[in-house]
N, C-alpha and C positions, 0 to 999 in steps of 0.2 A: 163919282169919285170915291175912292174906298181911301179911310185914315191910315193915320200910321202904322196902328199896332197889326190890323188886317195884313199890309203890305209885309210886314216884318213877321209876324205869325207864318205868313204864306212862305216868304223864304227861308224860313228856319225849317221849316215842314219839308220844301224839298231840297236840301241840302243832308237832313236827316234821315232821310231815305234814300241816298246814296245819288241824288240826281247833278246835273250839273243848270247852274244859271246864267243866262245869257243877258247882257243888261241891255241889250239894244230891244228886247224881248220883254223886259219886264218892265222895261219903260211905256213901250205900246198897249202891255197890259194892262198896267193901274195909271195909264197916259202921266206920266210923271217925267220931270228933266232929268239930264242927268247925276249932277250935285246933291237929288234928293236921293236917289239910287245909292250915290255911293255913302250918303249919311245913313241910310240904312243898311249896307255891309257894315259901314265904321261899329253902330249900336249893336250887330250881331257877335261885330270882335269883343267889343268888349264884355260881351256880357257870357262869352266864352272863356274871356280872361279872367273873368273875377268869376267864373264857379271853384270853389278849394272844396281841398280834399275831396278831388275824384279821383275815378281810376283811370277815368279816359280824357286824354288831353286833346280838346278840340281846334282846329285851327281852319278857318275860309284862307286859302289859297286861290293866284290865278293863274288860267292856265293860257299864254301867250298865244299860241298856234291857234288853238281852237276859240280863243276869244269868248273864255267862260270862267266864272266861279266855283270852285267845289270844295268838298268838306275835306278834312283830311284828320283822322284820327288814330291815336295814340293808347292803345289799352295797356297801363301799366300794372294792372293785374296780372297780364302773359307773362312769359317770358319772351327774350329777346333771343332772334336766332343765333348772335353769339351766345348768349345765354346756354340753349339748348343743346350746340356744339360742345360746349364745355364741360354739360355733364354729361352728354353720350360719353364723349371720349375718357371720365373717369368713368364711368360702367365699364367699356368692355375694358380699360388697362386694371382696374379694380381685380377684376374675375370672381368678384365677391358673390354672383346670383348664377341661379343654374339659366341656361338659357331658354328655359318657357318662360323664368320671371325675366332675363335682360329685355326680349323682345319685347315685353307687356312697358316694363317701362320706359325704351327707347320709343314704343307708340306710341305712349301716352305724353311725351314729352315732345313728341314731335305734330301731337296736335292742334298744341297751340301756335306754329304758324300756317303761314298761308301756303298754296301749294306746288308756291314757286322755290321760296326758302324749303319747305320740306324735301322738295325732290334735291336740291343741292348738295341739305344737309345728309340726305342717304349717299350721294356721291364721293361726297366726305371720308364718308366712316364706314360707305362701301366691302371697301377689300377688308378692314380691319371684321370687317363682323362676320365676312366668308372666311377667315380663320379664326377665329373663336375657341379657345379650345377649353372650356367649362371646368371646371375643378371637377376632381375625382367622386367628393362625395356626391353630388345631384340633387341633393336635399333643396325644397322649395324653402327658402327662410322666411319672406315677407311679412305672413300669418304669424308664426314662431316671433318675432322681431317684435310686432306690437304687443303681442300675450305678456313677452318679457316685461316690455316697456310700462305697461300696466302695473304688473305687477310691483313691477320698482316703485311707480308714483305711490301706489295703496298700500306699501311695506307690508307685504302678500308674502307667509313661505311656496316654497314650491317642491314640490317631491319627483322627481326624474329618477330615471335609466338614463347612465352615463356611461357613455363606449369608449373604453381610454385609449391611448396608444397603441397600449402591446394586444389591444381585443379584448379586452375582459371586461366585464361587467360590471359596475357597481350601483348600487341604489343609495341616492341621497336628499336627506331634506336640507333647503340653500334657503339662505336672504339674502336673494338679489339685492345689490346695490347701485350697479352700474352698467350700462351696455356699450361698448366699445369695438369699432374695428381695426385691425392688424393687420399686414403683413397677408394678405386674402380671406382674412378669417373675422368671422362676430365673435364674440364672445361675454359671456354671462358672467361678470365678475361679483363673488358672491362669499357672503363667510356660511362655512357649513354649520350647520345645527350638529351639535355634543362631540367635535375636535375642536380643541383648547390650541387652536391655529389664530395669530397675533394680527393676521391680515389676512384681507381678501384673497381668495382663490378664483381664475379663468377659466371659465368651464366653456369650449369649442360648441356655441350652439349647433352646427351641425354633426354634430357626436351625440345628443341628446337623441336618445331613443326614443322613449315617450315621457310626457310631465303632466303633471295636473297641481292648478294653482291653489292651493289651501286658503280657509277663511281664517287659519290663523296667521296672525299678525306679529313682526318684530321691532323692536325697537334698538341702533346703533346708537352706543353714549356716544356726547359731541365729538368728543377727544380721538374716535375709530371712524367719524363721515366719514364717504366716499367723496371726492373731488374726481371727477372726471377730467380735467384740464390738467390738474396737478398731477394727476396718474400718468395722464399720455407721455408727459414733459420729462415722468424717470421711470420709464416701465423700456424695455427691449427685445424683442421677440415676443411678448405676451409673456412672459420669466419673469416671476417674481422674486422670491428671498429679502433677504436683509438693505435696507436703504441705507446704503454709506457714500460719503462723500469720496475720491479719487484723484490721484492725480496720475498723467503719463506723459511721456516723452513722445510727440508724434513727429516724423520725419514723411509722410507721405505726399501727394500731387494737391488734395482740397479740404485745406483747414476748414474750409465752408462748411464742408458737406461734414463733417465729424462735429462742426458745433449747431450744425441742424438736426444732426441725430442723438445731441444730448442738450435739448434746450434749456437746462440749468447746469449751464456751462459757462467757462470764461479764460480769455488766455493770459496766462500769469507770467510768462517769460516768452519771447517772442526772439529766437537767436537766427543764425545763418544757415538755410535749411533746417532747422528744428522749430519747434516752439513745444512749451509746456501747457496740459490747459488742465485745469480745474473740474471735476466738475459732477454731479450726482445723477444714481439711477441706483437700481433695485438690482444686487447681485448677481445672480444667477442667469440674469439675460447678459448684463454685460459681461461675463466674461464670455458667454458663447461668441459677443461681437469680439473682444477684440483676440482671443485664439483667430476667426477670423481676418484680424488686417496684420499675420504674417510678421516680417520684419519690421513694417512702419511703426509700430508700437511697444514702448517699453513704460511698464505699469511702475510708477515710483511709491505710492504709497497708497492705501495703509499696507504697513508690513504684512497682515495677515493674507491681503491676495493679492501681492508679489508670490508668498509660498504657493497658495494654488495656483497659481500662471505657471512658476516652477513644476510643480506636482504633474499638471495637466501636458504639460509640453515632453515632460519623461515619459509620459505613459503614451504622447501620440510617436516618440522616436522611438521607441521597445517595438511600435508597429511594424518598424521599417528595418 
């Protein structure tokens, strides 16, 4: 007769190994009833239940047809194939990586499931990734992304070739403070070293020619941090300028969607077909958005960009 702990050792061992147990089987084996059997699944459960704080959550399951015990586990360290659905699908709607890096990390993410889920999730997102159509620059960012990221944590300057818009070159040394993505774009948000500029400047990491990270060192007074949250919540296009509060008159189809694209926002008058909303961002991106929403929008204050809405709208009819 073998004890307890033998018996329960023995089936912890093959249940752990992926095998299945038969109780009519393991009754003949260590010649036991069957009440002792199932007291020894019960001590297995529980002592499955009470391990905390693991990754893997273990569970003895039966399986009715085949008339057997087996393990059934849980790695909450994976991800979960919705999980891994959810971020393919922002990769390739992103278009933020060129696609030697999207592949690397749609396989890498698709490695953590099995190869039932995997084959599905490529079914999935299939058609979407035979069109793919990669942004223009090609630049591998990934590398480039953590150097930044470094940098920012060790308040590191950094000296780059920056390729601007219209093509031209310039050479500058930055204190990275923030890393942020856009509208398809990363960007280095940064105050330049010797321009007497009041706030951070966006600099298009894949415009970045070449950089090399400096061992000197800066330091932002409290009163100039970066808040990345706070920036996302009144920045627009990546356009920065002047942070002022506004208000406007909107008449369009989804008050929603205008107080999700200015998350320090609020509606202050709520009329029939209209409503007024309150609400701040950083100049210069906002008014590229709202030149953009056409007739839906009439800028009520501050007076100073009423006049440029004016200014700008004459000079787009001189067009025509």
């Amino acid at each position: 007769m073998y004890d307890k702990s033998t018996r329960v050792l023995y089936l912890l061992q093959q249940l752990l190994e992926g095998r299945t147990v038969n109780k009519s089987e393991i009754q003949a084996l260590f010649e036991i009833d069957s009440r002792t059997f199932e007291r020894d699944i019960a001590t297995l459960r529980t002592y499955f239940g009470q391990r905390m704080n693991q990754s893997v959550t273990n569970d003895i399951e039966y399986d009715h047809q085949q008339k057997c015990y087996y393990l059934t586990q849980v790695d909450h360290s994976k991800l979960s194939k919705e999980e891994v659905l959810s971020l393919c699908k922002l990769l390739l709607g992103s278009r933020a990586f060129a696609q030697e890096d999207l592949d690397e990390l749609i396989k890498h993410l698709l490695n953590h499931l099995h190869e039932s889920e995997k084959k599905q999730i490529q079914s999935f997102i299939g058609n979407e990734r035979l069109h793919f159509t990669p942004l223009k620059h090609g630049e591998r960012l990934i590398p480039r992304l953590w150097d930044f990221s470094t940098a920012i944590e060790a308040n590191r300057q950094v000296q780059m070739e920056y390729k601007k818009a219209n093509h031209s070159i310039s050479t500058y040394t930055i204190c990275p403070v923030g890393l942020v993505f856009s509208d398809y774009y990363f960007y280095a948000v940064s105050y330049v070293v010797g321009k007497s500029i009041p706030y951070p400047i966006s600099f298009r990491l894949d415009r970045i020619l070449s950089y090399k990270i400096l061992t000197e060192t800066f330091n932002i007074p409290y009163s100039q941090r970066f808040e990345s949250g706070d920036f996302r919540n009144k920045i627009n296009m990546m356009y920065q300028g002047e942070l002022i509060k506004f208000t406007f008159r909107f008449t369009g189809h989804s008050v929603e969607a205008v107080l999700d694209k200015f998350p320090v926002s609020r509606v202050i008058e709520d009329g029939d077909g209209y409503c007024i909303i309150e609400a701040v961002s950083h100049e210069q991106g906002l008014l590229m958005w709202l030149l953009s929403q056409g007739e839906w929008v009439q800028v009520l204050t501050p007076h100073h960009l009423v006049e440029k809405m004016k200014e700008k709208l004459m000079k787009i009819i001189n067009l025509y």
